[in-house]
C-alpha positions as CSV (number, residue, x, y, z in Angstrom):
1,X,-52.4,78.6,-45.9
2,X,-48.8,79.5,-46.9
3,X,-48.2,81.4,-50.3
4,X,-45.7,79.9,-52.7
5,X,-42.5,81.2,-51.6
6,X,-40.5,82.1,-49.7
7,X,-41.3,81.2,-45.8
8,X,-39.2,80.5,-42.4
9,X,-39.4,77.2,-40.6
10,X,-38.2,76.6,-36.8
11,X,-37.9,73.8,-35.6
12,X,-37.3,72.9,-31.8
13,X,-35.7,70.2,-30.4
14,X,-36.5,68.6,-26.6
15,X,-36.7,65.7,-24.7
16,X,-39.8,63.7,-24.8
17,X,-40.0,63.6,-21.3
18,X,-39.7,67.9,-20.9
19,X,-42.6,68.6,-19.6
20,X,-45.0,71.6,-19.0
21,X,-47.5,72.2,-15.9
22,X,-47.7,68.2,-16.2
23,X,-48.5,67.5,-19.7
24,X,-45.6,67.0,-23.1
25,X,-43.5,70.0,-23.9
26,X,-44.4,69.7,-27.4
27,X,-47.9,69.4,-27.0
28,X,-48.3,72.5,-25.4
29,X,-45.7,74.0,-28.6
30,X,-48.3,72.7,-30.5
31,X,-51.6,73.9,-29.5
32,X,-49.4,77.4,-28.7
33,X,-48.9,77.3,-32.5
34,X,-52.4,76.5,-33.2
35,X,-53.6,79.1,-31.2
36,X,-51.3,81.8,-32.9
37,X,-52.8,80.9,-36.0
38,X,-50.1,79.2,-37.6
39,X,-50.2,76.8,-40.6
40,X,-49.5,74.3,-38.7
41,X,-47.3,71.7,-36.9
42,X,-45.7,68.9,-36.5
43,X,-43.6,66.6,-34.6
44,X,-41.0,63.8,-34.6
45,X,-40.4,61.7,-31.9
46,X,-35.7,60.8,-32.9
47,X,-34.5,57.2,-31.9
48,X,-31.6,58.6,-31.0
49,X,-29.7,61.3,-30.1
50,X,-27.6,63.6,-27.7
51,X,-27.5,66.8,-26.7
52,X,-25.5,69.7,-24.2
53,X,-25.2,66.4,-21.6
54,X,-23.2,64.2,-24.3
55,X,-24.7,60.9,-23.2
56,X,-26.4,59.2,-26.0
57,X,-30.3,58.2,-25.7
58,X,-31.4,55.6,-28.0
59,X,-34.2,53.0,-28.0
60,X,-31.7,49.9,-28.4
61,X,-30.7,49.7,-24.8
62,X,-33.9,49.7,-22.6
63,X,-32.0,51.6,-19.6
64,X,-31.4,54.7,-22.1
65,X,-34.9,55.1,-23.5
66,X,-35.7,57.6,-21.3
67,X,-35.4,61.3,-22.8
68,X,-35.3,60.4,-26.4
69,X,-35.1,63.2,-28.8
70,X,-38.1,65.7,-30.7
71,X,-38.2,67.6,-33.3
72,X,-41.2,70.3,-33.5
73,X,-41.5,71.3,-36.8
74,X,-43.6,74.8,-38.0
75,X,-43.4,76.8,-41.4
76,X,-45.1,80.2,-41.9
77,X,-44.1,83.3,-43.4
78,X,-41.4,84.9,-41.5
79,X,-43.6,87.7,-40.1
80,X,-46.1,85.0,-38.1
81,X,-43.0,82.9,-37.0
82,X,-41.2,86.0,-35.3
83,X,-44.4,86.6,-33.8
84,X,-44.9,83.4,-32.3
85,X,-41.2,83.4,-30.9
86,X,-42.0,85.1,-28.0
87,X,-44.7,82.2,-26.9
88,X,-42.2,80.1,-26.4
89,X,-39.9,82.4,-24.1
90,X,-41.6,80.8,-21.0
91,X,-40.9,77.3,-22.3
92,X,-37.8,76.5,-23.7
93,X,-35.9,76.9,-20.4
94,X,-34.1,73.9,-22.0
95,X,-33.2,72.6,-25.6
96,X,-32.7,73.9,-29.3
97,X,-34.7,76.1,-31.3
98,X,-33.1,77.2,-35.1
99,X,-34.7,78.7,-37.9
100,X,-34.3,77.5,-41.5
101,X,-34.9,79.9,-44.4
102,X,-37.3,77.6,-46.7
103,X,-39.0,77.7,-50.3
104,X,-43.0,76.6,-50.1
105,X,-43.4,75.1,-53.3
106,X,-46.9,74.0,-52.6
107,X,-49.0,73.8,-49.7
108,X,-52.6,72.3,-50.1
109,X,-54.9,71.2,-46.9
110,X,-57.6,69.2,-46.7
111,X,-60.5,70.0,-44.9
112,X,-61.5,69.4,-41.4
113,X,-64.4,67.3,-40.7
C-alpha cells in the first residue's frame, strides 16, 4: 500500500514486440516489479506512436501494426522506485523510461482471492 502523499511514478515505454529470453518485455517488467515488492503495475498497449526510428506504427494500416507502442506504468514511494531501477538495467537496452513526481491521493486494494 502507498501512503497519501507524495510518491514517484516511472513509466516505460517499448515496443510490444521487445522481447526478453522469448516472452513480452513488459511482462517480465511486471513480475520484476512484483517481485521487488512494489504496489503494483500496469500496462497500456498505444495505437499509435513513434519513437528514435521516426516511422509511425499505428493499427489503421495492417502493414504498420507491428511494434506498436507500451506504456508500463508503476507508483511507489521514491525510495522503492530507485530501488527497483537497477532491475531493469539488463532490460531496457532499448526504449524510454521517465519518472514523474506524483501526489497519491488515495490508494485502496481489494483483496486477492
Amino acid at each position: 500500500m502507498i501512503p497519501a502523499g507524495r510518491a514517484l511514478r516511472l513509466t516505460i515505454f517499448v515496443d510490444d514486440t521487445d522481447t526478453w529470453h522469448h516472452r513480452p518485455l513488459y511482462t517480465e517488467i511486471v513480475h520484476r516489479a512484483h517481485a521487488a515488492g512494489l504496489a503494483g503495475a500496469s500496462v497500456f498497449h498505444g495505437l499509435e506512436g513513434f519513437g528514435t526510428s521516426s516511422i509511425v506504427h499505428t493499427t489503421r494500416l495492417l502493414s504498420m501494426a507491428d511494434d506498436l507502442p507500451v506504456a508500463i506504468t508503476i507508483v511507489d514511494t521514491e525510495e522503492r522506485i530507485r530501488a527497483f531501477l537497477p532491475r531493469l538495467d539488463d532490460l531496457l537496452t532499448e526504449g524510454l523510461a521517465i519518472l514523474d513526481e506524483v501526489e497519491v491521493v488515495r490508494h485502496r486494494g481489494g483483496r486477492a482471492t
